[in-house]
C-alpha positions, 0 to 999 in steps of 0.5 A, spaced: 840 852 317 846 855 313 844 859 307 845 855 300 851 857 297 849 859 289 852 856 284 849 857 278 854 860 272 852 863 267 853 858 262 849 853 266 844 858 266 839 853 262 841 848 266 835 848 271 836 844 276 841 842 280 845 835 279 846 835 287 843 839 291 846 839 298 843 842 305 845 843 311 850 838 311 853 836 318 858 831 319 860 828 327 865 824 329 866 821 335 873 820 338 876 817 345 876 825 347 870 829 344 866 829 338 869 833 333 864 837 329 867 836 322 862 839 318 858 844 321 851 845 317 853 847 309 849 847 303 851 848 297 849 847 289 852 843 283 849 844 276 851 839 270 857 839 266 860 845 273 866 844 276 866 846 282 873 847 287 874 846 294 879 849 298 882 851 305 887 848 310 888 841 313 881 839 318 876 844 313 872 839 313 873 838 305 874 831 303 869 829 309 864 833 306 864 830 299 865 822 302 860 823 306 856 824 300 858 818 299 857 814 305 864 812 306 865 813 314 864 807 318 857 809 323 859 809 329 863 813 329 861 817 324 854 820 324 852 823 318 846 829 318 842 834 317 839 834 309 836 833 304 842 831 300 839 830 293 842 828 287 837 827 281 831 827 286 833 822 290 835 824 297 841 820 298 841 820 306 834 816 306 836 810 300 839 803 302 846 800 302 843 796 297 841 802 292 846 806 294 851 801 291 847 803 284 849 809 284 856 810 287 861 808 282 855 808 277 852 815 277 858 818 283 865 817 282 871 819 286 879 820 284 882 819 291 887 822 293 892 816 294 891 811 289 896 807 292 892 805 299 885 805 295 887 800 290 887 793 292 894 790 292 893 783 291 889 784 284 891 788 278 889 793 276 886 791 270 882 786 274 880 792 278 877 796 273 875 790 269 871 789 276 868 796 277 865 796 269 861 789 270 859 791 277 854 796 275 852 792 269 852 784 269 850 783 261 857 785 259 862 780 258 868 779 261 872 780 254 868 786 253 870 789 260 877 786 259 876 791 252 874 797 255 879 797 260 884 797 256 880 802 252 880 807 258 888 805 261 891 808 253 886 813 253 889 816 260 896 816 257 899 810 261 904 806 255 903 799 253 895 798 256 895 791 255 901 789 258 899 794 263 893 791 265 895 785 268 900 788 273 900 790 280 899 797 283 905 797 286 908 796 279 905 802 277 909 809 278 905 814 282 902 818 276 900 812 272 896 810 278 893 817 279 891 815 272 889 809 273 885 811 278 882 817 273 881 811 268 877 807 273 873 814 275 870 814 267 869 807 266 862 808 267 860 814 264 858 817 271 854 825 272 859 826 277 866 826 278 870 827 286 877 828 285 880 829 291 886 832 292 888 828 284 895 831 285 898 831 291 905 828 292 906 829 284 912 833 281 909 838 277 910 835 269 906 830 272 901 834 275 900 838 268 898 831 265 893 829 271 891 835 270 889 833 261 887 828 264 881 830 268 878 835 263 878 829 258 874 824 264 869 831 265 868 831 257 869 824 255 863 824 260 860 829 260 860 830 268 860 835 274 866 836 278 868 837 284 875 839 285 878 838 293 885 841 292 889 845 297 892 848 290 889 854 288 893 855 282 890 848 280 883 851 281 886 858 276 886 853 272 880 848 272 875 851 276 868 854 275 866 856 282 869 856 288 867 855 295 872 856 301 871 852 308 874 853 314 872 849 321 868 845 318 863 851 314 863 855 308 865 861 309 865 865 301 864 862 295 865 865 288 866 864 281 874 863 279 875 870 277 871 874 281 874 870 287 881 872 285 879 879 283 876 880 289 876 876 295 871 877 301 873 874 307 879 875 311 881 867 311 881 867 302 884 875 302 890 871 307 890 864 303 891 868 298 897 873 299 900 866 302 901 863 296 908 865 292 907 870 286 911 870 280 910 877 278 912 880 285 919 879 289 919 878 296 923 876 301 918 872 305 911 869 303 907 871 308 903 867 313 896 866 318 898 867 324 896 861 329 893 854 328 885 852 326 881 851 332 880 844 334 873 842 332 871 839 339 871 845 342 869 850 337 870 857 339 864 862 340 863 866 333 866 867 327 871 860 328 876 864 324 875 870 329 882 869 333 887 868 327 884 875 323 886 881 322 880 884 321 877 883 327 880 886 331 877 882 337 870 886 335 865 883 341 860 880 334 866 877 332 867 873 338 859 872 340 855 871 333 857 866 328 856 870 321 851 867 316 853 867 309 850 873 306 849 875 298 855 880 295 854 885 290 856 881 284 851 875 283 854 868 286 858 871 291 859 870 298 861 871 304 860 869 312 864 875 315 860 881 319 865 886 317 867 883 309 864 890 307 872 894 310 876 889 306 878 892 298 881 888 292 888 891 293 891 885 297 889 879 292 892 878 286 889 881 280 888 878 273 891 881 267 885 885 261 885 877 259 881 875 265 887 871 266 889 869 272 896 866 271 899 870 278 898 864 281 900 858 275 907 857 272 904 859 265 905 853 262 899 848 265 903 847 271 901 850 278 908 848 282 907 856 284 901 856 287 903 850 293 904 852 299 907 848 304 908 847 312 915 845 310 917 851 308 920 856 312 915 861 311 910 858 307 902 856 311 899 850 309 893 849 306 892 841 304 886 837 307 
């Protein structure tokens, strides 16, 4: 069993117990060539009023992680185990489709990262919204479910709520759907919030405000967030703690600060140094040789080992799978066999502040923190 990951910040020291408790979590899908092991035995912890992010390359194993929280993979072909998965002493992997309804949507929510595909084309949005309050609470009337939705459309920024509720989503411009979909997200109050990649495919100046408005859903709720982006200057900006995935494991997990400052794994060390700097000139960005393994077939070892720069082909690297271990500062670690030779001096460092707008635009926007497999020498790192 993977090591827990401990994310306990200090300011949710008085917590206690955690919101979501997730143990050795294991995700399989079976395709016409092999199954693909997408998520391969990760624990992690999520405390009250935390925001979590998740970042690494497109096949992590990021957003299948967090929807598998939620049940929402056919089976077959998917197979969800390991366990348990407990939110607020319930193991969610033992509970019925029927109880399961009560809490998702209710107690869960999810942000999904196309809110174009995800909400259905035929009813307005005001219906839909309408729809997901009086699902999870029968004593409201349709008038007042009507009301609340207008309520929640004007509280997310998008103009005119009343008229607005009874258009279609495709009526809707991308960044209104991406707030409505944040609308439907609050309108139950949840004590977890699930924001997958909340900002793809939007220009910065709408970013910045999908950005306000999902730290007014996590205040107007009061609720824990996990943030799965490729953005890391969207993480700067948001997150607590981070975890980083790779090949479906998590291989270093920080809080924000300390991850910037002080990267432990070769994979974050080269996320990092990938992404554009505001305050360094450069000709070229640099990039990580080679591509993510397919997980049918993952290598032996480290999974990172054939595309690092620390290995060096070291025959532990190649035969034994490291374990995510506990680093010097409190709530950091890392799963590498030789995190011990790597130094700070290649990540981007924060000023006296503690700030680390290296990675942000300065003004709320994170266009210099994305990178891109459309750039000439950028590297991707979507989900």
């Amino acid at each position: 069993m993977a090591a827990p990951v401990k994310l306990k910040p200090a300011d949710a020291a008085a917590a206690g117990q955690p919101l979501l408790s997730v143990r050795n979590l294991t995700t399989q899908i079976a395709t016409e060539t092999g199954t693909v092991q997408a998520v391969r035995g990760i624990s992690w912890d999520i405390y009250p009023g935390e925001i979590l992010g998740i970042v690494g390359e497109s096949g992590s194993g990021k957003s299948v992680s967090v929807s598998s929280l939620l049940k929402l993979h056919p089976s077959p072909p998917v197979t969800i185990s390991g366990g348990p998965i407990t939110f607020e002493g319930q193991n969610l992997l033992e509970l019925s489709e029927r109880r399961f309804r009560r809490i998702r949507g209710r107690q869960i929510a999810m942000i999904f990262q196309d809110p174009m595909t995800s909400f259905n084309p035929v009813k307005t949005i005001g219906n839909q919204i309408s729809e997901a309050i009086r699902v999870h609470n029968r004593r409201i009337s349709r008038r007042a479910a009507r009301a609340r939705a207008i309520e929640l459309l004007g509280m997310v920024g998008v103009p005119r709520p009343m008229a607005r509720y009874k258009q279609f989503p495709h009526e809707y411009s991308g960044g209104m759907r991406q707030r409505a979909m944040i609308a439907m997200a609050m309108a139950n109050q949840p004590k977890l919030l699930i924001a997958d990649e909340p900002t793809t495919a939007l220009d910065v100046t709408i970013q910045a405000q999908v950005l306000e408005f999902l730290k007014l859903a996590q205040q107007e709720t009061d609720a824990a967030l996990i943030l799965i982006t490729h953005d890391l200057g969207l993480i700067a900006e948001l997150a607590d703690r981070v975890l980083v995935m790779y090949a479906g494991k998590i291989v270093e997990s920080a809080p924000v600060r300390e991850l910037f400052r002080n990267p432990r794994h070769p994979y974050t060390v080269s996320l990092l140094e990938s992404l554009p700097r505001i305050d360094v000139e450069t000709e070229h960005l640099a990039t990580i040789p080679g591509s993510p393994p397919n997980l049918v077939y993952p290598p032996p070892g480290c999974a990172f080992h054939p595309r690092c720069f620390l290995s060096h082909q070291r025959e532990r690297c190649r035969t034994e799978i490291p374990e995510l271990v506990d680093l010097e500062v409190r709530g950091h670690t890392s799963a590498c066999h030789f995190s011990h030779e790597l130094d700070s001096e290649s990540a981007p460092q924060e000023d006296d502040d503690g700030d680390t707008s290296a990675v942000t635009n300065g003004d709320g926007g994170t266009q210099h923190a994305n990178t891109s497999a459309d750039s000439e020498h950028g590297q991707e790192v979507d989900a």
